[in-house]
C-alpha positions in Angstrom: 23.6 4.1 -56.3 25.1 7.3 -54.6 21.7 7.7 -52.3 21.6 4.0 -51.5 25.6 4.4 -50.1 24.3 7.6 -48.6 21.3 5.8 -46.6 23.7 2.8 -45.4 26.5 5.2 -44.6 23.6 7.1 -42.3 22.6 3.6 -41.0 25.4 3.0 -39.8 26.3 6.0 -38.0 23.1 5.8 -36.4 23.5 1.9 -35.3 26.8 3.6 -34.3 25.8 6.0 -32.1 23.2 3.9 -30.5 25.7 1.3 -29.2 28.0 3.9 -27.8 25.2 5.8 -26.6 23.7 2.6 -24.5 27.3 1.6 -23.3 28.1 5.1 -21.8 24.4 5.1 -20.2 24.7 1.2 -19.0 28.4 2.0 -17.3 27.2 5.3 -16.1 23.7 4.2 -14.4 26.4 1.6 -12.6 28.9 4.4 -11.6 26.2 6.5 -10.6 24.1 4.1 -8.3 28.2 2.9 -6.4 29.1 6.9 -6.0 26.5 9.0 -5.9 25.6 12.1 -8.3 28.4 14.5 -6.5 31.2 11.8 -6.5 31.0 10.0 -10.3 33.4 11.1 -12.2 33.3 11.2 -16.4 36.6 10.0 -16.0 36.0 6.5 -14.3 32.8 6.5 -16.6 34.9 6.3 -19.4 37.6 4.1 -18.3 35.3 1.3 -17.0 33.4 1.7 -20.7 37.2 1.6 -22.0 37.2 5.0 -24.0 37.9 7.9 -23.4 36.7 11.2 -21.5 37.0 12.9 -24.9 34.6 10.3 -26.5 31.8 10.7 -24.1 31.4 14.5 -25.3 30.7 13.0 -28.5 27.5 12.1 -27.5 26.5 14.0 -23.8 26.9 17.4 -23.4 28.2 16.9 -19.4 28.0 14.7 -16.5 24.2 16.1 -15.8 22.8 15.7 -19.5 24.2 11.7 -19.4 22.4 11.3 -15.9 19.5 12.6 -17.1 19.5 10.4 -19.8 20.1 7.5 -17.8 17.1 8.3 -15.7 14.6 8.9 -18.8 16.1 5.5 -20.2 15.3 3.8 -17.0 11.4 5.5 -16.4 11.1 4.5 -20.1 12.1 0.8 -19.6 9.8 0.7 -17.1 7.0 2.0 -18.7 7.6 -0.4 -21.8 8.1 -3.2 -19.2 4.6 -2.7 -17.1 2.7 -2.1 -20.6 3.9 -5.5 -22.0 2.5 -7.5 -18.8 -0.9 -6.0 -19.7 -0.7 -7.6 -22.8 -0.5 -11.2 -22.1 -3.5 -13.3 -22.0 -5.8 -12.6 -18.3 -8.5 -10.8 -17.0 -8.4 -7.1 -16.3 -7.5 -7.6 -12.9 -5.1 -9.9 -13.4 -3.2 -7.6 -16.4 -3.7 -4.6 -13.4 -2.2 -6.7 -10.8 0.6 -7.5 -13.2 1.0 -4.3 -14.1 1.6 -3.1 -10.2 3.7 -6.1 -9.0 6.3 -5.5 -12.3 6.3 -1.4 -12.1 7.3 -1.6 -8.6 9.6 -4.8 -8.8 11.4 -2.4 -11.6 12.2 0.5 -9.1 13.3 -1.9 -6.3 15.9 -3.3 -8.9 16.9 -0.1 -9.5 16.8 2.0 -6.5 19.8 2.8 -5.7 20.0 4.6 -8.8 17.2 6.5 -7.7 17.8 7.2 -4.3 20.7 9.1 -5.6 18.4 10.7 -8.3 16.1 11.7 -5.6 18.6 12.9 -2.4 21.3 14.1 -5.0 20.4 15.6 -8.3 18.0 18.3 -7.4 16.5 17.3 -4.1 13.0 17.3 -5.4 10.1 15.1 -3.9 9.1 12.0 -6.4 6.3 14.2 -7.5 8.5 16.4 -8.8 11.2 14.0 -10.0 8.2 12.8 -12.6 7.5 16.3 -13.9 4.2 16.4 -12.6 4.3 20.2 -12.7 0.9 21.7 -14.2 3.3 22.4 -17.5 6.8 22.0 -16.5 9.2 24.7 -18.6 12.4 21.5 -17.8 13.1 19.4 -21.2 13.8 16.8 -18.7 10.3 17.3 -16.9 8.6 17.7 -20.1 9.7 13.9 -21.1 9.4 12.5 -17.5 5.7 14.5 -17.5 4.9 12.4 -21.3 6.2 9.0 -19.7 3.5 9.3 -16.7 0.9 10.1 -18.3 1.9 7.1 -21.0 1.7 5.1 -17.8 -2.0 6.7 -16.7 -3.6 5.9 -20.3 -2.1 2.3 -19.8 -3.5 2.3 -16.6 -6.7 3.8 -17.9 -7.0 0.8 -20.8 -6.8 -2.1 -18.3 -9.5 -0.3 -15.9 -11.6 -0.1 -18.5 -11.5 -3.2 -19.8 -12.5 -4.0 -15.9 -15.4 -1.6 -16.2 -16.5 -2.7 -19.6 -16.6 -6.8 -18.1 -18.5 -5.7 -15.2 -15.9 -6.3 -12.7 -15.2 -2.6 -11.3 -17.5 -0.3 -10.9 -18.4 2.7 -13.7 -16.0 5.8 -13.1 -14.2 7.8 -14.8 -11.0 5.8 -16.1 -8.4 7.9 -16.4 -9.4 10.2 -13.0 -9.1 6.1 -11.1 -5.7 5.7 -13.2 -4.5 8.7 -11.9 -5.4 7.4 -8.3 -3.4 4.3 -8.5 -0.7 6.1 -10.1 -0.1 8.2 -7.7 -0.7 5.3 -5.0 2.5 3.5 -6.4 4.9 7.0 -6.6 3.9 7.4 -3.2 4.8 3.6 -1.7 7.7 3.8 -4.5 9.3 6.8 -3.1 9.1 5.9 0.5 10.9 2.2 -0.7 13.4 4.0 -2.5 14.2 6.5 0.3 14.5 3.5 2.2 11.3 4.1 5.1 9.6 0.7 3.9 9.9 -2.2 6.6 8.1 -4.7 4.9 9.0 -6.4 1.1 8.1 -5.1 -2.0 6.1 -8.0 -3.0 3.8 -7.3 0.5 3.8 -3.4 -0.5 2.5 -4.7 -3.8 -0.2 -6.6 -2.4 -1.3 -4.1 0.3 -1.4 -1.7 -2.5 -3.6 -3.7 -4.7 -6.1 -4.8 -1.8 -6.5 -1.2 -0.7 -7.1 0.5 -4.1 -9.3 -2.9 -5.0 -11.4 -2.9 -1.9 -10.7 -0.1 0.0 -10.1 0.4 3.9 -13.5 -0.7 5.5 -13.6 -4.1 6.7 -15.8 -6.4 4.5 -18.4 -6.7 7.5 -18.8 -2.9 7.7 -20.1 -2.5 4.5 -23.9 -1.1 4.5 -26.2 -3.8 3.8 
């Protein structure tokens, strides 16, 4: 009886912390994105969540460990987001074209939040902001380095499954993975930094025709 109070007691206090944990991060991502790293205060953070400053120490250690929080919450949700289109019925190009079209969708909800995390925080290239360091000694790169390479091997999966059906070309999956990847971080930063003329949806497609068919104009090919 005393262990099963004990286990709902801890239960509780977890489902506790959770909630408060996901307000704080949820008001503070908003906060963040409307003032900028330099100007958001813990203060208005915990007014607008209707606690107090006192409260939010209860669960981040400073204004920089709930930021970085909110940005491995928000690379996480993506990742969770782009592996679930790959999981509804469709071929492998169809889950891969999913897959592009809702990771970068994603970053353009959310890019105000990361042009701050990218011009603010550490002024870092996007590269660098994903912890793609050979072994990065950061906690924070550490976990950002885990979540792309989650993203490669999901990646890697659908490619295969277009290599296995005959529909791509034989090569190594997770080395092509690795070449889309890096394809999106590169049109994904230059959106988020705010160089990109055209829509997201046309930066999707141009990405997918390029890394699909290349640059050579389909009467160029070598017959």
């Amino acid at each position: 009886m005393i262990q099963i109070q004990k286990s709902m007691r801890e239960a509780k206090q977890a489902l506790l912390r959770t909630f408060m944990e996901t307000t704080i991060a949820r008001v503070a991502k908003a906060v963040f994105a409307e003032r900028g790293y330099q100007q958001a205060t813990l203060e208005e953070i915990a007014q607008r969540a209707g606690m107090s400053k006192a409260t939010i120490y209860l669960y981040y250690k400073n204004k920089d460990d709930l930021f970085l929080h909110v940005v491995e919450d928000l690379v996480q949700t993506a990742i969770t987001e782009t592996a679930q289109t790959a999981e509804a019925p469709g071929t492998p190009l169809q889950k891969l074209a999913r897959m592009v079209r809702g990771k970068m969708a994603f970053y353009e909800r959310e890019r105000e939040f990361f042009h701050i995390y990218l011009n603010e925080k550490h002024g870092l290239d996007f590269n660098e902001k994903h912890g793609l360091e050979v072994a990065p000694k950061d906690p924070h790169k550490r976990l950002l380095q885990d979540m792309y390479l989650q993203g490669v091997d999901r990646l890697a999966d659908v490619l295969q499954e277009g290599m296995d059906a005959g529909v791509l070309r034989p090569m190594e999956a997770r080395r092509l993975a690795f070449f889309l990847q890096e394809m999106m971080s590169t049109v994904l930063g230059q959106r988020i930094q705010g160089k990109a003329k055209t829509s997201v949806e046309e930066d999707a497609e141009q990405l997918l025709d390029f890394f699909l068919h290349g640059a050579l104009r389909r009467e160029a090919l070598p017959r």
